[in-house]
KOLGU-4560 file (N, C-alpha, C; in nm, 3 decimals, padded with zeros to 5 digits):
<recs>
<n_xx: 07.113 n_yy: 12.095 n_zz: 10.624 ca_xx: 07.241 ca_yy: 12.040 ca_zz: 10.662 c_xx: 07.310 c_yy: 11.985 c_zz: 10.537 mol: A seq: 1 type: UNK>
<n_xx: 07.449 n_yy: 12.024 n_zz: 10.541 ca_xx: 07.473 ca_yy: 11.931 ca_zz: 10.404 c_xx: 07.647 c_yy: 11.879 c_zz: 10.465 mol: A seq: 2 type: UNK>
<n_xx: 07.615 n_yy: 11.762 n_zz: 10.389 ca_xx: 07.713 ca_yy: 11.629 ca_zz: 10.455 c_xx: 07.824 c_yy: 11.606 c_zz: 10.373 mol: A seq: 3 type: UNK>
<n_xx: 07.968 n_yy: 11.618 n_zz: 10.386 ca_xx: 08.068 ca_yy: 11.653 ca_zz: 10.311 c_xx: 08.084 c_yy: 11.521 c_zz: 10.197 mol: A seq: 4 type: UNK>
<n_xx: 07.995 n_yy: 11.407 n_zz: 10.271 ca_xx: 08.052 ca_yy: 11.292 ca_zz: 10.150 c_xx: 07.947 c_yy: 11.365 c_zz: 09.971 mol: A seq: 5 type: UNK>
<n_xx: 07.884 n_yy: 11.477 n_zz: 10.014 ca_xx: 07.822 ca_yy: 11.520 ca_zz: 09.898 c_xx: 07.949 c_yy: 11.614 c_zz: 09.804 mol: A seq: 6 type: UNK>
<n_xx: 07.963 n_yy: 11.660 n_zz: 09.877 ca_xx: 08.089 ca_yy: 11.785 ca_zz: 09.845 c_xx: 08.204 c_yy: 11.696 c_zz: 09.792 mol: A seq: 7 type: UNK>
<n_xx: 08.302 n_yy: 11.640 n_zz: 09.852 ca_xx: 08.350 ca_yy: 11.509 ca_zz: 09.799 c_xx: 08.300 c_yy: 11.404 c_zz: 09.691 mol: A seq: 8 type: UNK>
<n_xx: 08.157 n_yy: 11.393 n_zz: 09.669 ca_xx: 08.104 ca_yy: 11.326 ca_zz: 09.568 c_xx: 08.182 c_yy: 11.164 c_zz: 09.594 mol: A seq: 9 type: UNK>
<n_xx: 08.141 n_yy: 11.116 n_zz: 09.696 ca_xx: 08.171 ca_yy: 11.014 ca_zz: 09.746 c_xx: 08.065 c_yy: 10.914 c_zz: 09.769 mol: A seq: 10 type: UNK>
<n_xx: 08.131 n_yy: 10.853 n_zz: 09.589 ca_xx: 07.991 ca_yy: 10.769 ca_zz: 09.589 c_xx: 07.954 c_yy: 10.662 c_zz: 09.690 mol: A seq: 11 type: UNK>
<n_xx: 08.036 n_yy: 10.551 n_zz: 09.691 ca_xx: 08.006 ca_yy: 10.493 ca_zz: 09.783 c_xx: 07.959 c_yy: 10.532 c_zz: 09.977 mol: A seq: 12 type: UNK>
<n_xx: 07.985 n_yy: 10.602 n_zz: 09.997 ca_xx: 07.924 ca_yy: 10.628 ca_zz: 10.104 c_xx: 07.765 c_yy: 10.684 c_zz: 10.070 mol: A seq: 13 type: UNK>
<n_xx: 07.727 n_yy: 10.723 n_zz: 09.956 ca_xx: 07.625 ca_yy: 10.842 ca_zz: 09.906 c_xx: 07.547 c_yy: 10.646 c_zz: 09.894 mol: A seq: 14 type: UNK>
<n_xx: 07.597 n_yy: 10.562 n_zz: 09.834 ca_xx: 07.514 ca_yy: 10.461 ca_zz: 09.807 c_xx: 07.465 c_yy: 10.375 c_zz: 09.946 mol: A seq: 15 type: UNK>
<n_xx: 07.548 n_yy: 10.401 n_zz: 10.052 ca_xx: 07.526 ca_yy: 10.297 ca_zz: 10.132 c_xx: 07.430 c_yy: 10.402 c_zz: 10.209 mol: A seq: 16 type: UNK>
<n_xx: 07.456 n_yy: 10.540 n_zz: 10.225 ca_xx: 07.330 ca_yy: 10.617 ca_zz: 10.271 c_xx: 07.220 c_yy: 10.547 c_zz: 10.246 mol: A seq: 17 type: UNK>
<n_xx: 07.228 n_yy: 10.601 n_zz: 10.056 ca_xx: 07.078 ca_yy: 10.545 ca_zz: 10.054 c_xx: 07.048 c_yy: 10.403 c_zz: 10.069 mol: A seq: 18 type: UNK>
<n_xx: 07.123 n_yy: 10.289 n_zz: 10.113 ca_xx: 07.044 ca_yy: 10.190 ca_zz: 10.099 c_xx: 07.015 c_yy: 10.156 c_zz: 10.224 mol: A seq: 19 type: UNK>
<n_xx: 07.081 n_yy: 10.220 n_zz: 10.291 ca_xx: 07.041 ca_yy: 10.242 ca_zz: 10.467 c_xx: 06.881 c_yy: 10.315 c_zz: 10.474 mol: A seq: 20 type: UNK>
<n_xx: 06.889 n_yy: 10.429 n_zz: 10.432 ca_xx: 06.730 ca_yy: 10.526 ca_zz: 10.379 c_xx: 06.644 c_yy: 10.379 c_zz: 10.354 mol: A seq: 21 type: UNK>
<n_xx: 06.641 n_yy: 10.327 n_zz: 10.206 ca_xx: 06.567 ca_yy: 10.238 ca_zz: 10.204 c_xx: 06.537 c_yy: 10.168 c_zz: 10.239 mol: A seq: 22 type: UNK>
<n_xx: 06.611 n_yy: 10.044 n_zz: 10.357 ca_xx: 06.596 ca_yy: 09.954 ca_zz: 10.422 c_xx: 06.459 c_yy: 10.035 c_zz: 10.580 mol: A seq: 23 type: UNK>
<n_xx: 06.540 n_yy: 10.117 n_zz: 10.612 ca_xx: 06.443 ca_yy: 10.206 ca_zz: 10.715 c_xx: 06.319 c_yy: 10.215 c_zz: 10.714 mol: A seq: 24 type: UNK>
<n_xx: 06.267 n_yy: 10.195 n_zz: 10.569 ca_xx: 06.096 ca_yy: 10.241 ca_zz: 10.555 c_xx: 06.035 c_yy: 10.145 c_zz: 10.580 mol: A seq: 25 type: UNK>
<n_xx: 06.131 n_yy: 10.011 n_zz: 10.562 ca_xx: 06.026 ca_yy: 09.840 ca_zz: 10.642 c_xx: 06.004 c_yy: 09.882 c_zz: 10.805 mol: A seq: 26 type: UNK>
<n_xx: 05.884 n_yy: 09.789 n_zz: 10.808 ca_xx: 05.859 ca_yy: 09.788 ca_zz: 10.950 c_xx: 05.964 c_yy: 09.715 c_zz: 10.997 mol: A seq: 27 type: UNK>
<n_xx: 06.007 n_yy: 09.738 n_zz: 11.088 ca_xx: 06.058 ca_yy: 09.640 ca_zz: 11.205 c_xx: 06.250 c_yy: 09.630 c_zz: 11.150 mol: A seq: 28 type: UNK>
<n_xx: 06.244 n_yy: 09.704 n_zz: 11.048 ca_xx: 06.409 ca_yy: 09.742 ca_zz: 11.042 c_xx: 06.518 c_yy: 09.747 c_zz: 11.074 mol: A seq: 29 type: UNK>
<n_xx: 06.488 n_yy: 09.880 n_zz: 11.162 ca_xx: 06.587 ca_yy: 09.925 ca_zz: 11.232 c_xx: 06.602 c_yy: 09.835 c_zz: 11.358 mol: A seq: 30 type: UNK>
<n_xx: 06.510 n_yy: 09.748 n_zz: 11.414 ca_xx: 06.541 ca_yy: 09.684 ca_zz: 11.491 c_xx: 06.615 c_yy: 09.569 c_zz: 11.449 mol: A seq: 31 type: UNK>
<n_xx: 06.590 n_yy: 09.510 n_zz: 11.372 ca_xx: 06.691 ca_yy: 09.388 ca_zz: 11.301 c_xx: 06.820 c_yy: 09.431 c_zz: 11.232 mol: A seq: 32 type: UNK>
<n_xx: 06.820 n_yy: 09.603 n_zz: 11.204 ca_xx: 06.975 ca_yy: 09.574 ca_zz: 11.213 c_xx: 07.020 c_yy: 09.613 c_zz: 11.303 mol: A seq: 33 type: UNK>
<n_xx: 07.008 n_yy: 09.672 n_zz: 11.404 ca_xx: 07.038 ca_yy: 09.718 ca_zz: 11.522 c_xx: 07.089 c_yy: 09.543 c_zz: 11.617 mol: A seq: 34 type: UNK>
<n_xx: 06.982 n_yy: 09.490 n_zz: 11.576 ca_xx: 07.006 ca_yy: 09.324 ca_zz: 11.661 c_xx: 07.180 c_yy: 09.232 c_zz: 11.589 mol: A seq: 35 type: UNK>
<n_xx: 07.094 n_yy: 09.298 n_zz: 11.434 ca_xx: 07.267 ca_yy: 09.217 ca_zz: 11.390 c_xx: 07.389 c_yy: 09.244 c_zz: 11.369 mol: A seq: 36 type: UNK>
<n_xx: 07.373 n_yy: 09.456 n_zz: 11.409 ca_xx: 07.504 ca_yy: 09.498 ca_zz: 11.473 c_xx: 07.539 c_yy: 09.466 c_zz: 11.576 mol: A seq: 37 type: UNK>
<n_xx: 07.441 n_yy: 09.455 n_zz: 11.718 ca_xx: 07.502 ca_yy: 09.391 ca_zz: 11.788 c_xx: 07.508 c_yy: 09.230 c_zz: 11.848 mol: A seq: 38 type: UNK>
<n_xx: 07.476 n_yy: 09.192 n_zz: 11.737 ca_xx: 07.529 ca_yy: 09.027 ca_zz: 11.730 c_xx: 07.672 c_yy: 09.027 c_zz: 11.690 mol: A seq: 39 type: UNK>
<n_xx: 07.769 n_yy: 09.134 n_zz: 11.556 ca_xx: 07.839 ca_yy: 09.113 ca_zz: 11.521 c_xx: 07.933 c_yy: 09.142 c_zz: 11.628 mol: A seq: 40 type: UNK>
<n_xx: 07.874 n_yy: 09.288 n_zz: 11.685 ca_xx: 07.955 ca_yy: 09.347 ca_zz: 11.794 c_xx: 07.980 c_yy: 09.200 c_zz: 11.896 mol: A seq: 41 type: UNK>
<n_xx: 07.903 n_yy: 09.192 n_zz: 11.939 ca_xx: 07.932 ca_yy: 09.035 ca_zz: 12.083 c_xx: 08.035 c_yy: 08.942 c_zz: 12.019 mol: A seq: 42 type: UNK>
<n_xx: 07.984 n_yy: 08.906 n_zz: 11.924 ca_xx: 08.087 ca_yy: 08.824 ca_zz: 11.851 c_xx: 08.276 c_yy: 08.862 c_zz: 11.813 mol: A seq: 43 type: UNK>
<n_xx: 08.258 n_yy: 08.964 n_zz: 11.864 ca_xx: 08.409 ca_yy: 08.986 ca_zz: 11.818 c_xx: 08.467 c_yy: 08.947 c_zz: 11.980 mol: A seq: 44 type: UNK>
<n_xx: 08.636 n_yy: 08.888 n_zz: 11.968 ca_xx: 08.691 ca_yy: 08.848 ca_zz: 12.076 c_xx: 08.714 c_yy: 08.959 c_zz: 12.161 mol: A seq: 45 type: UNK>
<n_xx: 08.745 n_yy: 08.971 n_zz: 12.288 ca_xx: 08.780 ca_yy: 09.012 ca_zz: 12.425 c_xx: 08.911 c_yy: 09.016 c_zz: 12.370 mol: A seq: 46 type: UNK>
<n_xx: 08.961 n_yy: 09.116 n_zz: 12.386 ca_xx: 09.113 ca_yy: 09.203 ca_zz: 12.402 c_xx: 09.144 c_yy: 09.242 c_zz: 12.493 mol: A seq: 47 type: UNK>
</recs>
């Protein structure tokens, strides 16, 4: 598969990939950011 922010050479997205990649390989990760996306998510006001 290849992902256009490569083709584009779009660094910043290419960096936050990988620091997403790296964070992933801790145990228990993806659940803590998953918890503090949706902490941020709750936290936003009712429209």
């Amino acid at each position: 598969m290849e992902w256009p922010c490569f083709k584009k050479g779009d660094e910043a997205h290419l960096a936050a990939m990988n620091k997403m990649k790296s964070t992933m390989q801790e145990e228990g990760a993806f659940e803590k950011w998953l918890s503090e996306r949706k902490a941020d998510f709750d936290s936003l006001p009712n429209i």
